[in-house]
C-alpha positions, 0 to 999 in steps of 0.5 A: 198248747204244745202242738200249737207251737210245733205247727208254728215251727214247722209253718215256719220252717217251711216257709223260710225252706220255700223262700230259698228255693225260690231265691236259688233258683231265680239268682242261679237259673234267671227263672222262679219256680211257682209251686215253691211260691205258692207253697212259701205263701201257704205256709207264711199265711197260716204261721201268721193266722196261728201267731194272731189267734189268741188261745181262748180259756173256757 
């Protein structure tokens, strides 16, 4: 239960980090950085597919 909600922070966290990064660097040098992109997506996917699966009782 508890890593659950670590590995939504940390999804998150890093998230929000890659999305500054990208907009930093596109107002303040006119160009984006894909690696931050790609990686921003990664991490919102799978902070969303945690937030959406439902925690099963056996």
């Amino acid at each position: 239960m508890r890593s659950r909600w670590v590995l939504k922070i940390i999804f998150g966290i890093g998230a929000i980090l890659c999305s500054l990064v990208v907009i930093l660097m596109y107002y303040k040098l006119s160009f984006i950085d894909w690696p931050y992109v790609i990686g921003g997506l990664l991490f919102l996917v799978f902070e969303i597919f945690l937030l959406t699966q439902k925690k099963k009782n056996f």
